[in-house]
TIMI-2910 file (N, C-alpha, C, CB; in pm, 1 decimal, decimal comma, always signed):
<rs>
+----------+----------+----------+----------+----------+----------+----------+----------+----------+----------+----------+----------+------+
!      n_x !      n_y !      n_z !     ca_x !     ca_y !     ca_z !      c_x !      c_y !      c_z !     cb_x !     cb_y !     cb_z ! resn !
+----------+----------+----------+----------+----------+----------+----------+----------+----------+----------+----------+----------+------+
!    +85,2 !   -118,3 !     +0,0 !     +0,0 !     +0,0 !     +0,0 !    +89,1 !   +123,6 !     +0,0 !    -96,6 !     +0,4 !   +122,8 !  Unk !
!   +115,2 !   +240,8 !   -103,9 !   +143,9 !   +362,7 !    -86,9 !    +37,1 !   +439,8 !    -26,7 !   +182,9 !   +411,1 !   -198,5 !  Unk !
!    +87,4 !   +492,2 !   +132,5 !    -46,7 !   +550,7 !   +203,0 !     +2,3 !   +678,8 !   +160,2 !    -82,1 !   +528,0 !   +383,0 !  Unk !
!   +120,5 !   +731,0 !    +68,6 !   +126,6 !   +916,7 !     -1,9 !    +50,3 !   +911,4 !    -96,5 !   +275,9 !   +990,4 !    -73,2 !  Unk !
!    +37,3 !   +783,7 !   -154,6 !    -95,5 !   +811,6 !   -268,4 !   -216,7 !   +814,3 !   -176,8 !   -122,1 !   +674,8 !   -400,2 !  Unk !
!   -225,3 !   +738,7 !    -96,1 !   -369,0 !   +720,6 !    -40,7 !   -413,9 !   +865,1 !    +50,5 !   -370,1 !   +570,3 !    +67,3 !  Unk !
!   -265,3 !   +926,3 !   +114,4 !   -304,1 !  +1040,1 !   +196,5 !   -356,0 !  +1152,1 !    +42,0 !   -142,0 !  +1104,0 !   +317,6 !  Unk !
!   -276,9 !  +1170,9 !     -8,3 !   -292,5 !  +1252,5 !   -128,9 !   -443,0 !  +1238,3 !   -203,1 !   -174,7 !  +1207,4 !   -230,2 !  Unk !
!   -489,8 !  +1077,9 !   -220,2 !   -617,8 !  +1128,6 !   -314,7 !   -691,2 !  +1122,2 !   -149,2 !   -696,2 !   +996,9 !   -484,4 !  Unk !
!   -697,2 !  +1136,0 !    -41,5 !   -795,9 !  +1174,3 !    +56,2 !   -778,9 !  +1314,1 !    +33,2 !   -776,4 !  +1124,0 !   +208,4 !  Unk !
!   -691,8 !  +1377,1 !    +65,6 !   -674,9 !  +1516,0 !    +54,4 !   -739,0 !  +1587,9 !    -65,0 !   -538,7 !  +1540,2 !    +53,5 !  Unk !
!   -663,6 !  +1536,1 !   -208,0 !   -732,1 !  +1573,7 !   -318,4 !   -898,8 !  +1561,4 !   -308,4 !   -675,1 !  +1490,6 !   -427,8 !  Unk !
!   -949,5 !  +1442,9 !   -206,4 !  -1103,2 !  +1413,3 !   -219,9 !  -1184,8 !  +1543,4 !   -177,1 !  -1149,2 !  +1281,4 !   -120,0 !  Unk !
!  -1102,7 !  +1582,6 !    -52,1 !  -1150,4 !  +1675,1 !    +22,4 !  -1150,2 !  +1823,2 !    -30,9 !  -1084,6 !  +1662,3 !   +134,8 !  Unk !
!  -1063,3 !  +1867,3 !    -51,0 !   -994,6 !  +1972,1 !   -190,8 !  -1143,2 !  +1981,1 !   -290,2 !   -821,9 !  +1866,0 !   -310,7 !  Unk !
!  -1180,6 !  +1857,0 !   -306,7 !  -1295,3 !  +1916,9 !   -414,5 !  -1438,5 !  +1923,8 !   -348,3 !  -1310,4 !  +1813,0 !   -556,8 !  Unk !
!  -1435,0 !  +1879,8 !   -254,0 !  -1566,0 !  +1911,3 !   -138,9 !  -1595,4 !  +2059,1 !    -90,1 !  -1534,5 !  +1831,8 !     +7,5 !  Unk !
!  -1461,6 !  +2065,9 !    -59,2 !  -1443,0 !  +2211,0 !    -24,7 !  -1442,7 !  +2326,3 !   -125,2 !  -1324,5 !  +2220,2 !    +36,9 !  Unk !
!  -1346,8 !  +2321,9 !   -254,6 !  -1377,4 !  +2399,6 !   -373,4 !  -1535,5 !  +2408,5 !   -384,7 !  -1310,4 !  +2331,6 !   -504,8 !  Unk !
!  -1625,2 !  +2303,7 !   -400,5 !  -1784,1 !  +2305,0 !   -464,7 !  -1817,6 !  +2452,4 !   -329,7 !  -1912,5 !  +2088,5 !   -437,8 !  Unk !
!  -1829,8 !  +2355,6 !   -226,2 !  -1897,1 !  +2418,0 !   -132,8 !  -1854,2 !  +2583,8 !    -95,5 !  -1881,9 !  +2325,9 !    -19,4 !  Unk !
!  -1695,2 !  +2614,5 !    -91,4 !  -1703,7 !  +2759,3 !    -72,0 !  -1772,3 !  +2842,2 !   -196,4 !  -1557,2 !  +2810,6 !    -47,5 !  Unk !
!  -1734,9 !  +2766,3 !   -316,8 !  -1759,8 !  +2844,3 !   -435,0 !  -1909,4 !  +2869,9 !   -429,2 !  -1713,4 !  +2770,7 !   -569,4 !  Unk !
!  -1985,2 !  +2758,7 !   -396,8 !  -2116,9 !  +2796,3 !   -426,9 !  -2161,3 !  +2891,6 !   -323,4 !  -2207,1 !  +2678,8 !   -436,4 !  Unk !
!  -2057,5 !  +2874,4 !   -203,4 !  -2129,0 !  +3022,6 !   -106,1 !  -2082,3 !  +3167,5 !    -97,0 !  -2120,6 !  +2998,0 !    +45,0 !  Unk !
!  -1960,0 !  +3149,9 !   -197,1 !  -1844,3 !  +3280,2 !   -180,6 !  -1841,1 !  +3310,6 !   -353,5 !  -1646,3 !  +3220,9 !    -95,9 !  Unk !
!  -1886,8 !  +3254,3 !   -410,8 !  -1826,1 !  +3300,9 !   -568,0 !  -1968,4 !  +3320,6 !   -659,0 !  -1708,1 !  +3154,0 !   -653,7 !  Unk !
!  -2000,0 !  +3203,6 !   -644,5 !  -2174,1 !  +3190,5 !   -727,0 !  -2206,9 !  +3251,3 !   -714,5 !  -2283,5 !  +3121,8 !   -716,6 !  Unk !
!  -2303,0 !  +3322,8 !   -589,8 !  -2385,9 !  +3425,4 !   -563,8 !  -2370,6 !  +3546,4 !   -591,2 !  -2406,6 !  +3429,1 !   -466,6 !  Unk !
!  -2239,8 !  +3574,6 !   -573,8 !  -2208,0 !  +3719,3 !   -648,3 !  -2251,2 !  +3752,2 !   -807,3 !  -2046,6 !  +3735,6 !   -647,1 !  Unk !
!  -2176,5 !  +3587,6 !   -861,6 !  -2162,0 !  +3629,7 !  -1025,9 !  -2311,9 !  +3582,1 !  -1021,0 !  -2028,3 !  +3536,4 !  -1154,6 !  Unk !
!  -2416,1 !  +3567,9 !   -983,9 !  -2515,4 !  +3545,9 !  -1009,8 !  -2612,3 !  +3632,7 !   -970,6 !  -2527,4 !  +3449,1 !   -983,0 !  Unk !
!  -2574,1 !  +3778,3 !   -879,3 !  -2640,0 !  +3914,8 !   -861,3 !  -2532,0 !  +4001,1 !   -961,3 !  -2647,1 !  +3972,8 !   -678,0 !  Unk !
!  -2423,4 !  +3951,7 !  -1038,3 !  -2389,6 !  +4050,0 !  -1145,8 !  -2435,4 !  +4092,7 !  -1279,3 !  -2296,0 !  +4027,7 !  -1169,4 !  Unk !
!  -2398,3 !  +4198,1 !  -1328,0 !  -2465,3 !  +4226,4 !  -1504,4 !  -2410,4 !  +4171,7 !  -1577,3 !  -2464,7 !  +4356,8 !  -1577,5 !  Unk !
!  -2343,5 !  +4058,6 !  -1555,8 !  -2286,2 !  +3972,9 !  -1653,4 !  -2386,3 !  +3874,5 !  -1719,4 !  -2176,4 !  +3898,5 !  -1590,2 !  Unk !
!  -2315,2 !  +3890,1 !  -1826,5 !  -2455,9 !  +3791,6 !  -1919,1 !  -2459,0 !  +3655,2 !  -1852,5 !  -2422,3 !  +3753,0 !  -2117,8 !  Unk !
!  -2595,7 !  +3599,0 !  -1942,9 !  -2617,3 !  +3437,2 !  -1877,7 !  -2521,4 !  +3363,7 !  -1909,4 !  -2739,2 !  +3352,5 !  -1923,1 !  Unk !
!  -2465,4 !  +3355,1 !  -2057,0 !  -2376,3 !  +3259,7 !  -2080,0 !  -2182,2 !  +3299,3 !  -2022,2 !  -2403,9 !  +3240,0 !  -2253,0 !  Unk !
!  -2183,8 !  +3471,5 !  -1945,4 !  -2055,0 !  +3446,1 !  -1880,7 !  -2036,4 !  +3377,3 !  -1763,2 !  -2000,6 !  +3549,9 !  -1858,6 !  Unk !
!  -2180,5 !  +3385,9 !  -1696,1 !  -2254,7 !  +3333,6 !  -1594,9 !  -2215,4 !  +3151,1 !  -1585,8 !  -2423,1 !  +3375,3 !  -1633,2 !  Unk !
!  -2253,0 !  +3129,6 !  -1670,7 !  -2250,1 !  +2990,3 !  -1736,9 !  -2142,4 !  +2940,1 !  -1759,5 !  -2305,7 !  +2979,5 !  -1848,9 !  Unk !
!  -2066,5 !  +2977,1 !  -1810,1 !  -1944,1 !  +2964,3 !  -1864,2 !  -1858,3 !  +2962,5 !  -1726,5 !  -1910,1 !  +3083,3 !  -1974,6 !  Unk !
!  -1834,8 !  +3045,4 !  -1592,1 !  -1775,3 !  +3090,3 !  -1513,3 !  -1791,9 !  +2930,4 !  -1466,1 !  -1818,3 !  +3226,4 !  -1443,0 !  Unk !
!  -1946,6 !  +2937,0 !  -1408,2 !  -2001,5 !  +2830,4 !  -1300,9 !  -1939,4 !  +2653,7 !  -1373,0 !  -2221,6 !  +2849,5 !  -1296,1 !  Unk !
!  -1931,2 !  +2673,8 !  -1518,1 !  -1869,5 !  +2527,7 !  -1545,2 !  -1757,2 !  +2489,5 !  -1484,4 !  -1837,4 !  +2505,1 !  -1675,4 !  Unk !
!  -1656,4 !  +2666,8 !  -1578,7 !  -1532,1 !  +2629,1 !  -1535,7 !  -1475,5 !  +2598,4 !  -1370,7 !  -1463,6 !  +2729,5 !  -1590,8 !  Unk !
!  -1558,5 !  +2660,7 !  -1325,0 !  -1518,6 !  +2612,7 !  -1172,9 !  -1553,7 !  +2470,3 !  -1134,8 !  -1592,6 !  +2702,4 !  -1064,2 !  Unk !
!  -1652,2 !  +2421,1 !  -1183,2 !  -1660,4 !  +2300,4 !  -1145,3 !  -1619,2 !  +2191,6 !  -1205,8 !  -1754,0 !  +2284,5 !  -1125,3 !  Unk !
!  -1531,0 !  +2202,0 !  -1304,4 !  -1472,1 !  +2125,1 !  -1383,5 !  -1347,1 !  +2110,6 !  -1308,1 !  -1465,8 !  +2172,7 !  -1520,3 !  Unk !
!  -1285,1 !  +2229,9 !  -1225,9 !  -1166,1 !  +2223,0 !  -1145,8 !  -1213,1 !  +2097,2 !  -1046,9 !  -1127,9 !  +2377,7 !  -1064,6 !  Unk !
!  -1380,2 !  +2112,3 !   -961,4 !  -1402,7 !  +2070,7 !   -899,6 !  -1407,4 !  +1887,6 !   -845,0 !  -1465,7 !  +2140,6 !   -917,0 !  Unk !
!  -1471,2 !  +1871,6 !  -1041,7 !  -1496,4 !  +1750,5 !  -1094,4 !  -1302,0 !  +1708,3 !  -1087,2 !  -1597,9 !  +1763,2 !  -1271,7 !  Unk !
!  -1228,3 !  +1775,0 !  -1137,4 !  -1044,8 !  +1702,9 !  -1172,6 !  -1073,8 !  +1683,3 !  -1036,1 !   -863,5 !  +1812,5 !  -1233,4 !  Unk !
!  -1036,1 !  +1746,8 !   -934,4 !  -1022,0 !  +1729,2 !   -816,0 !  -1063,8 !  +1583,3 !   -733,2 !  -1083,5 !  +1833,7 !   -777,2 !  Unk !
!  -1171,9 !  +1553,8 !   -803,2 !  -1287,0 !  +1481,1 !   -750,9 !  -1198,8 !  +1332,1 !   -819,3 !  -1474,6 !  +1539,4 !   -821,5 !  Unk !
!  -1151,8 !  +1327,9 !   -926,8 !  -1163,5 !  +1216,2 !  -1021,5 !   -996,9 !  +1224,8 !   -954,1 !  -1221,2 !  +1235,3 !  -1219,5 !  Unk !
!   -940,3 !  +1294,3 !   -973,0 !   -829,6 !  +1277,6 !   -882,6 !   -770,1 !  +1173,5 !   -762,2 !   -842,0 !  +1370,8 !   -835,0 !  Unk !
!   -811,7 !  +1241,3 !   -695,2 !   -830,0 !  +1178,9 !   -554,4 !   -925,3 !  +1047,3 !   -574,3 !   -904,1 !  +1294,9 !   -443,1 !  Unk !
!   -975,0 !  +1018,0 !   -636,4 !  -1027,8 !   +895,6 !   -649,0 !   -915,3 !   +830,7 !   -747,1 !  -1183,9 !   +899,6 !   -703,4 !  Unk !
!   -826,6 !   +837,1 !   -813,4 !   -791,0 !   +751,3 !   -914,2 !   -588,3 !   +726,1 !   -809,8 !   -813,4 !   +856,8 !  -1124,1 !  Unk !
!   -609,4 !   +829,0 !   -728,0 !   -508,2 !   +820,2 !   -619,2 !   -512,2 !   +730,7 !   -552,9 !   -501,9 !   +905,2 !   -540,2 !  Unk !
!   -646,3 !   +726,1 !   -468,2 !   -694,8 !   +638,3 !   -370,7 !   -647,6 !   +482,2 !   -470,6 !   -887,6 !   +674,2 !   -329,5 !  Unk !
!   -707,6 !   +463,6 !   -576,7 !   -720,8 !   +311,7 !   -623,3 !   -564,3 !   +300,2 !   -694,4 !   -872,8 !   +279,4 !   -750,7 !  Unk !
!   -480,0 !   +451,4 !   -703,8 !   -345,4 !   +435,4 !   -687,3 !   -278,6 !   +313,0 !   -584,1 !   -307,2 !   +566,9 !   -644,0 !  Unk !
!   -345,7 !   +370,4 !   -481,1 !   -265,8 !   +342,2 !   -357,2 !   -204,0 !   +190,6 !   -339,2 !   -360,5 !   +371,9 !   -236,0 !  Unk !
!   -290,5 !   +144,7 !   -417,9 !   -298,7 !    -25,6 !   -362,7 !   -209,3 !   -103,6 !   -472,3 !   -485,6 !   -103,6 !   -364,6 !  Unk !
!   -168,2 !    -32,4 !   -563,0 !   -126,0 !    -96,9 !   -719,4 !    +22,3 !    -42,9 !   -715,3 !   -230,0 !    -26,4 !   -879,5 !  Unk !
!    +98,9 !    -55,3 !   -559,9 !   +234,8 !    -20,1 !   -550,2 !   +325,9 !    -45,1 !   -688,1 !   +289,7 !   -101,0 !   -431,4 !  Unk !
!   +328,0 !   -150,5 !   -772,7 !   +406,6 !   -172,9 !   -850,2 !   +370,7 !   -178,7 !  -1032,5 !   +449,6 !   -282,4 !   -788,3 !  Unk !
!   +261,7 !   -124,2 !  -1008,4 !   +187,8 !    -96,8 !  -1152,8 !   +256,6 !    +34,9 !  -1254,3 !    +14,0 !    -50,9 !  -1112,3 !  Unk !
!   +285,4 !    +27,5 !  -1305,0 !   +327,2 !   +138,2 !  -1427,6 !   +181,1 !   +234,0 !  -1422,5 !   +358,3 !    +46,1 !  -1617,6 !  Unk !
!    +37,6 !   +199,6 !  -1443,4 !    -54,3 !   +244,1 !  -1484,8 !    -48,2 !   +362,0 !  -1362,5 !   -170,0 !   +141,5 !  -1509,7 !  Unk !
!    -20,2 !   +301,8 !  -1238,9 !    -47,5 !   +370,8 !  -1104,8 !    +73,4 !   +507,2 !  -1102,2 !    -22,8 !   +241,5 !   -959,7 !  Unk !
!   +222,3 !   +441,4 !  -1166,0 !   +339,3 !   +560,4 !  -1147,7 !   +264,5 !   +683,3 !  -1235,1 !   +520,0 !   +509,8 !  -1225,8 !  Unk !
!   +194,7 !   +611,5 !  -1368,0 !   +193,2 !   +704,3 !  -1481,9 !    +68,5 !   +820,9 !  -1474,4 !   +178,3 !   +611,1 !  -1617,2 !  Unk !
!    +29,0 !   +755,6 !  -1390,8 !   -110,1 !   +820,1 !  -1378,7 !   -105,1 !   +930,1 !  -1201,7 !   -250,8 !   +653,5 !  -1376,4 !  Unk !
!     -7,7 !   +852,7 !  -1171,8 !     +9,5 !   +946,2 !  -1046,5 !   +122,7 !  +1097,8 !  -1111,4 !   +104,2 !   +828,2 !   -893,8 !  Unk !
!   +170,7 !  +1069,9 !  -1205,9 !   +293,1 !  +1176,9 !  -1244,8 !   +205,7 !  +1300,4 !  -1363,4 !   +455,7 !  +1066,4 !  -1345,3 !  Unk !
!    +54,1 !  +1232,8 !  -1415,4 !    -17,2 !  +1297,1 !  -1460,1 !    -89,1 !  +1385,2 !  -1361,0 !    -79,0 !  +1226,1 !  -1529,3 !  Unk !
!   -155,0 !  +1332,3 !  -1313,8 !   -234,0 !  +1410,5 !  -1195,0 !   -117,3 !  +1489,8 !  -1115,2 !   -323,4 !  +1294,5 !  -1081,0 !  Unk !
!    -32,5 !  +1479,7 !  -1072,8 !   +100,0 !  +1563,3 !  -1029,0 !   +119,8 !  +1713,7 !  -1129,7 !   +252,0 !  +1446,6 !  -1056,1 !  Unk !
!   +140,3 !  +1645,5 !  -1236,2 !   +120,7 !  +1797,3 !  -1393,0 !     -0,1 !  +1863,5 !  -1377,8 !   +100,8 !  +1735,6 !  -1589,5 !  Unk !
!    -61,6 !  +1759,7 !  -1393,7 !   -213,4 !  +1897,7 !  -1373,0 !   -236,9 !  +1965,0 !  -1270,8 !   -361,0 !  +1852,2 !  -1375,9 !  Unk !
!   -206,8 !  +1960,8 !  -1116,4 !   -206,5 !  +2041,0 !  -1011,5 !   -140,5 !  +2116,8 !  -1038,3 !   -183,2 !  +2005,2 !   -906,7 !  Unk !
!    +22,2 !  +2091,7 !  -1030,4 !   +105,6 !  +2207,4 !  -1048,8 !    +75,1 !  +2287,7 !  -1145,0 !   +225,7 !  +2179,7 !  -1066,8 !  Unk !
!    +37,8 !  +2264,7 !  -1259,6 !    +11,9 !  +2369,0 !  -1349,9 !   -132,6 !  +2416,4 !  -1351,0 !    +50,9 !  +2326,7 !  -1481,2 !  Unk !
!   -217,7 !  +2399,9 !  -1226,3 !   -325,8 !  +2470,8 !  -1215,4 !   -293,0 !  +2543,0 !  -1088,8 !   -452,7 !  +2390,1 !  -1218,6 !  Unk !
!   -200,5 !  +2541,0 !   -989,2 !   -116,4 !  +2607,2 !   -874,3 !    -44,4 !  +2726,4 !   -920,0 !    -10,1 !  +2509,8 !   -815,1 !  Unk !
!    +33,1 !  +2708,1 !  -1025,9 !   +112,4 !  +2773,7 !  -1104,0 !    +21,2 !  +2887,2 !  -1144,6 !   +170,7 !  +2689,3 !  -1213,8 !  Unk !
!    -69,3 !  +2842,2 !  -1233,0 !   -183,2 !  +2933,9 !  -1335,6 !   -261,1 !  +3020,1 !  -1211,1 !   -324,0 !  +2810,1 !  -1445,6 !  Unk !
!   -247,9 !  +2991,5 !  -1125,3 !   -337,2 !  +3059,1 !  -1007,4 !   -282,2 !  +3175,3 !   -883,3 !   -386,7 !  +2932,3 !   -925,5 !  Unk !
!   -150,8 !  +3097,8 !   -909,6 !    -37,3 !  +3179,3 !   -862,2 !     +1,0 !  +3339,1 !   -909,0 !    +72,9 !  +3097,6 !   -897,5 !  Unk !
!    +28,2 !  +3282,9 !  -1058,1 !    +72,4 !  +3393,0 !  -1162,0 !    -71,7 !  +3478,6 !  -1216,9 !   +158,8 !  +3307,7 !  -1305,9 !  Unk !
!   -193,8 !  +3449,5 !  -1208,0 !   -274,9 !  +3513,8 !  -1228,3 !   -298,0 !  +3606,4 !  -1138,1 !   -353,3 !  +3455,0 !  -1253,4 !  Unk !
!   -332,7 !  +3528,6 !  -1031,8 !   -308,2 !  +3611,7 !   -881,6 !   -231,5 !  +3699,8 !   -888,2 !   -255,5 !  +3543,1 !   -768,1 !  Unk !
!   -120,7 !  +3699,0 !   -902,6 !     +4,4 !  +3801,2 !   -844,0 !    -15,2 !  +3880,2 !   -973,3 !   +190,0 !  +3729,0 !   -809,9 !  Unk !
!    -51,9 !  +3877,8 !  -1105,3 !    -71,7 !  +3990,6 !  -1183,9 !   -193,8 !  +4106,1 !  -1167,9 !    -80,4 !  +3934,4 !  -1304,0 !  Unk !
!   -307,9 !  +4006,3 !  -1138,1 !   -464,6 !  +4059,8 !  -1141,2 !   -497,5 !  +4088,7 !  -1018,8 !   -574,5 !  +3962,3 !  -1193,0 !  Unk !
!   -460,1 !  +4036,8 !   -929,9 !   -464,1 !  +4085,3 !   -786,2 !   -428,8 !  +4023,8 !   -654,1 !   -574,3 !  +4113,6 !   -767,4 !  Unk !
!   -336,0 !  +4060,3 !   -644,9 !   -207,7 !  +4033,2 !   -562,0 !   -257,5 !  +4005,6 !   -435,6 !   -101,2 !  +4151,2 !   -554,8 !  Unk !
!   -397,2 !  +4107,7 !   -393,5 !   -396,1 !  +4070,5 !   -246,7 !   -466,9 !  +3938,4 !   -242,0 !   -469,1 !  +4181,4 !   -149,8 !  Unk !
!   -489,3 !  +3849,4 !   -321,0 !   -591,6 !  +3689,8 !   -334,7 !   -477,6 !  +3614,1 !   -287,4 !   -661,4 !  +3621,0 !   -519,3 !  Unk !
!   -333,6 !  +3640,7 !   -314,0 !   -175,8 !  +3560,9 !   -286,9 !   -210,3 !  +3551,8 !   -108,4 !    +14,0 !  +3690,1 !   -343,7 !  Unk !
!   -212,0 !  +3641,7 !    -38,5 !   -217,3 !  +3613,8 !   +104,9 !   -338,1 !  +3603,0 !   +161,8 !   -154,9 !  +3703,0 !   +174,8 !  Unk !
!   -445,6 !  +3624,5 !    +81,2 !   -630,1 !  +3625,8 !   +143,4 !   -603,4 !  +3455,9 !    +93,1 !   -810,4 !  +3762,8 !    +23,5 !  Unk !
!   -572,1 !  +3364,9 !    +51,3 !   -555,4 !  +3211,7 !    -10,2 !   -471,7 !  +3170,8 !    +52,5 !   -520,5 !  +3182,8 !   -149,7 !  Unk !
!   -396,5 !  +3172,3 !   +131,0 !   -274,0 !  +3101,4 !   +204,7 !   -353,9 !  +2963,2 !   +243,1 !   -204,7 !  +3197,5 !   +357,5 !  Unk !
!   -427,6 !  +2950,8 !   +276,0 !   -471,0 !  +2829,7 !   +364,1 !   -453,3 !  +2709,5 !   +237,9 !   -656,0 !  +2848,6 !   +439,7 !  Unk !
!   -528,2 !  +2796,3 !   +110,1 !   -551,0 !  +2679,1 !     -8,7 !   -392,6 !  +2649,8 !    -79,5 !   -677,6 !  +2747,4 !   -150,0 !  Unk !
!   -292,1 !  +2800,8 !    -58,7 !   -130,2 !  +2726,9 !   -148,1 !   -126,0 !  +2585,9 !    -20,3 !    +88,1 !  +2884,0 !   -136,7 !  Unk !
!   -114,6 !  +2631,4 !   +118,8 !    -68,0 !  +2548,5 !   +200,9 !   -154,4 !  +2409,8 !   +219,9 !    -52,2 !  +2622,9 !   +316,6 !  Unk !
!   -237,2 !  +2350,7 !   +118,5 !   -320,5 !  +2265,9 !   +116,8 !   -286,6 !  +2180,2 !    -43,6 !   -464,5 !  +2342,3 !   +144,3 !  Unk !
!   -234,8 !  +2265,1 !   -130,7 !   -213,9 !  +2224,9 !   -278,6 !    -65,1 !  +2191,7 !   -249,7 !   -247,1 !  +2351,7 !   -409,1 !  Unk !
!    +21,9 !  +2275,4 !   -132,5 !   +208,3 !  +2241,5 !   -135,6 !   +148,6 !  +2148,2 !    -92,8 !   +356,7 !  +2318,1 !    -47,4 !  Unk !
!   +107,1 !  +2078,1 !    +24,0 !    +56,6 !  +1968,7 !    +76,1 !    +49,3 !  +1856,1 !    -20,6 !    -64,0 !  +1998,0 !   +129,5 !  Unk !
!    -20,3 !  +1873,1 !   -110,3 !   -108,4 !  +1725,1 !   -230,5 !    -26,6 !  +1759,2 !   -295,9 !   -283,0 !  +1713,6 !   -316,4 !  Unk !
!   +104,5 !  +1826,3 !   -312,1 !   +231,1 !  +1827,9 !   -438,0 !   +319,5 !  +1763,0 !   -381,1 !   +302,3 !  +1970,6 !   -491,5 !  Unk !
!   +330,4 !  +1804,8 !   -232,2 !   +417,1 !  +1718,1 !   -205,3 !   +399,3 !  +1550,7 !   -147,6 !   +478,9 !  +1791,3 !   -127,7 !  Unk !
!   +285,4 !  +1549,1 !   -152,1 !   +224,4 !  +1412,6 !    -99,1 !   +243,3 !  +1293,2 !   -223,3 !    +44,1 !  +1437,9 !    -59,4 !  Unk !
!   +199,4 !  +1370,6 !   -359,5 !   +269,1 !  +1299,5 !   -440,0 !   +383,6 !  +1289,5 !   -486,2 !   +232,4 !  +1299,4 !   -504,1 !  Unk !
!   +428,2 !  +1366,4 !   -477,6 !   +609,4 !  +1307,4 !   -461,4 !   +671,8 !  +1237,1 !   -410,9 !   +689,3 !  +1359,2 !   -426,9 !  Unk !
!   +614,9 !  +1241,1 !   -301,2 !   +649,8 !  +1149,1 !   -195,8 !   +642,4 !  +1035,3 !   -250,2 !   +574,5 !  +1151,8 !    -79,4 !  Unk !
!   +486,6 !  +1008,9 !   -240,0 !   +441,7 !   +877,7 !   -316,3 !   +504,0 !   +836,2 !   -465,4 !   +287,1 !   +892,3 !   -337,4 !  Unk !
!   +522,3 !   +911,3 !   -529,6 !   +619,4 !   +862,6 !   -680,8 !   +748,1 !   +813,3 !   -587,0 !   +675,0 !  +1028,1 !   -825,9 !  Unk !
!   +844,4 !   +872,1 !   -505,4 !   +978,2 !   +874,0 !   -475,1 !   +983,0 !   +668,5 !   -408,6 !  +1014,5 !  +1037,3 !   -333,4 !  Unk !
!   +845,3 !   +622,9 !   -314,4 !   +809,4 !   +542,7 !   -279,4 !   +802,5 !   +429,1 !   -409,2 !   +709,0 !   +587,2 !   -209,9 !  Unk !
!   +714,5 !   +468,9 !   -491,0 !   +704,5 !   +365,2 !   -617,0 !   +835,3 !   +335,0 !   -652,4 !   +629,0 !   +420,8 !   -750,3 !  Unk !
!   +927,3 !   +430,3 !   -657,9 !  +1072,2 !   +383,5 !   -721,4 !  +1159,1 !   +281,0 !   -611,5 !  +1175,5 !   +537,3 !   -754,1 !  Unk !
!  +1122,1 !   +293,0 !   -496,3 !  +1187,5 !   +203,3 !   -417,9 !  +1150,9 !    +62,4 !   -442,7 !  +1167,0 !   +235,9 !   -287,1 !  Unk !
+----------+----------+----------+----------+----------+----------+----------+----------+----------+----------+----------+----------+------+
</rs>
């Protein structure tokens, strides 16, 4: 059993429990009392939950990681899901710090929750190689 995959897709599980739920109480409601059209409306509410849904499929494909210590399918698929965080950490980072800088320290809780599931899988890859 790799329990860095298994801690990682729990974490990742949770990560998308939490994304749905603040968003729909901190983000939705706004863009949904704004003059923004229906379909930016629309368009907004997917893209967030499509983060929500990776998140979701994530941590589930971690979890059934966990148990397949010596599988190629499990390294390859754990080093995918590894790319797509970081480069949605990254994209969130650098957006942030261009568009508005003060979201970099009002978000601390969520970098210190994503360094967390970056480094959880590393861990867990560094484990597979042993």
């Amino acid at each position: 059993m790799n329990y860095y995959y298994l801690a990682a897709g729990i974490l990742s599980l949770i990560l998308s429990v939490a994304h749905a739920i603040w968003g729909d109480i901190q983000i939705i409601p706004d863009l949904n009392n704004s003059n923004s059209t229906e379909l930016t409306k629309i368009a907004f509410f997917i893209g967030w939950h499509q983060v929500t849904a990776l998140l979701a499929v994530s941590g589930i494909a971690l979890v059934l990681f966990a148990a397949k210590i010596k599988s190629t399918v499990s390294k390859s698929g754990a080093i995918v899901i590894l790319c797509i965080v970081i480069a949605n950490f990254l994209l969130f980072l650098i957006v942030s710090a261009f568009k508005m800088p003060s979201l970099l320290t009002d978000s601390a809780p969520q970098h210190v929750m994503f360094s967390a599931l970056i480094i959880t899988i590393v861990l867990g890859l560094r484990k597979h190689v042993k």
